[in-house]
C-alpha positions in Angstrom: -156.7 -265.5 127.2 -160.4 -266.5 126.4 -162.0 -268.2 129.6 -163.4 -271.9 128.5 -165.5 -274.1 130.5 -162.0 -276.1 131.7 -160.7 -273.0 132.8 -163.6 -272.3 134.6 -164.1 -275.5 136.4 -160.0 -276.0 137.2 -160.6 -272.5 138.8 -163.3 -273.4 140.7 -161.1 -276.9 141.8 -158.4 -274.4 143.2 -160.5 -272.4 145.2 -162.1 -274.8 147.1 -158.7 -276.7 147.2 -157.5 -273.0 148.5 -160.3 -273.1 151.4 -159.3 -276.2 152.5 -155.9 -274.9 153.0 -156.2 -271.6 154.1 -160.0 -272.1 155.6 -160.9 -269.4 153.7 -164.7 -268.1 154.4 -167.4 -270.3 151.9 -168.9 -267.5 151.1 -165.9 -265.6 149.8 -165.2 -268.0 147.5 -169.1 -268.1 146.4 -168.6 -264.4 145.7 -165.4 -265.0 143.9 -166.8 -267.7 141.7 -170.1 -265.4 140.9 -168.0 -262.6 140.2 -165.9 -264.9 137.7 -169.2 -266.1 136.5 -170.3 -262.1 135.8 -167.1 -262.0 133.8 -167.8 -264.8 131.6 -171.3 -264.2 130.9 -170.8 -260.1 130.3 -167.1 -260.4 129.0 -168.6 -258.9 124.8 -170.8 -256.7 126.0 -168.3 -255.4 128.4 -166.3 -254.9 125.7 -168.5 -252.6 123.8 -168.6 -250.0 126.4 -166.6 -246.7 125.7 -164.0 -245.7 127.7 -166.1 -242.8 128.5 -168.9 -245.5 129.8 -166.1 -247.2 131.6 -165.3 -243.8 133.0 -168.4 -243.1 134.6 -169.5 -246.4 136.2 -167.5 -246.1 139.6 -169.0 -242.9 139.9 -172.8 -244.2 139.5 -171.5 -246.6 141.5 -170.2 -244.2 144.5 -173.5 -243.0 144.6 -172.5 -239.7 142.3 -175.5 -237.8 140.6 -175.1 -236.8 137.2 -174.8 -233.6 137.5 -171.9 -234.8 139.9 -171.1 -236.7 137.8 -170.8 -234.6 134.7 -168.8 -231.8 136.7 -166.3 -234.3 137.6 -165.7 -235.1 134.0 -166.6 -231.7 131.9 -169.0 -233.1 129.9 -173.1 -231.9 130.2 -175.5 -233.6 133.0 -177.1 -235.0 129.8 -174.5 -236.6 128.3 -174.0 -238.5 131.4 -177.4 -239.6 131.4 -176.8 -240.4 127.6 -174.1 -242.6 129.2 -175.7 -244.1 131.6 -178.8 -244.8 129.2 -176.0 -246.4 127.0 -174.4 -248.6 130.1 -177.7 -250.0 131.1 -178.6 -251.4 127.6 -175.2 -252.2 126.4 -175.0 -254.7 129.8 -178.6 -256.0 129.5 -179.2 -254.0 133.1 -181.9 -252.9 135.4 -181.1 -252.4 138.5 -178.1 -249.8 140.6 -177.1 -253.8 142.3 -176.7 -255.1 138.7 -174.3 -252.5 137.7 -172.6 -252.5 141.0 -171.8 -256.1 141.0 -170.4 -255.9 137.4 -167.8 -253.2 138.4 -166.9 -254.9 141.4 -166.5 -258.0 138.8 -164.8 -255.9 136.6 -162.6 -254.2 138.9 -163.5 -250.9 138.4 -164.4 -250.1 141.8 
């Protein structure tokens, strides 16, 4: 189901209406919402990356090198970098935070 702006907003409404229930910590629902807003705002490009891609993004995440990296998955240490080449422009990325928040968003770690 695509996300729209009223789906957005009547999330937002029943998180904060969740905190005042539960007294849930502000900033876990701050992180929440940004990680909803990541979804939203990555969701196509997301959905251009191979499963492959997909594949090795918890493992750049963990910290894995690529020739880590490409042992885990029989493929060649360039091929990962290939990958992760491929990740970074496919996502608009710069940075090892960037793609770390996106899988966290994404729930791949």
């Amino acid at each position: 189901m695509p996300h729209t702006t009223s789906t957005y907003a009547d999330a937002t409404v029943s998180l904060y209406t969740l905190h005042q229930h539960l007294e849930v910590n502000p900033r876990t629902i701050s992180r929440i919402l940004e990680e909803q807003n990541l979804v939203k705002t990555h969701r196509a490009a997301f959905q251009h990356l191979t499963g492959r891609e997909k594949e090795i993004i918890p493992l750049v995440v963990d910290g894995c090198t690529n020739s880590k990296i490409g042992e885990n998955l029989g493929i060649a240490r360039s091929t990962v970098e290939t990958h992760r080449k491929n990740i970074k422009r496919k996502l608009g990325i710069k940075s090892p935070y960037q793609l770390t928040r996106l899988a966290q968003a994404f729930d791949l770690v």
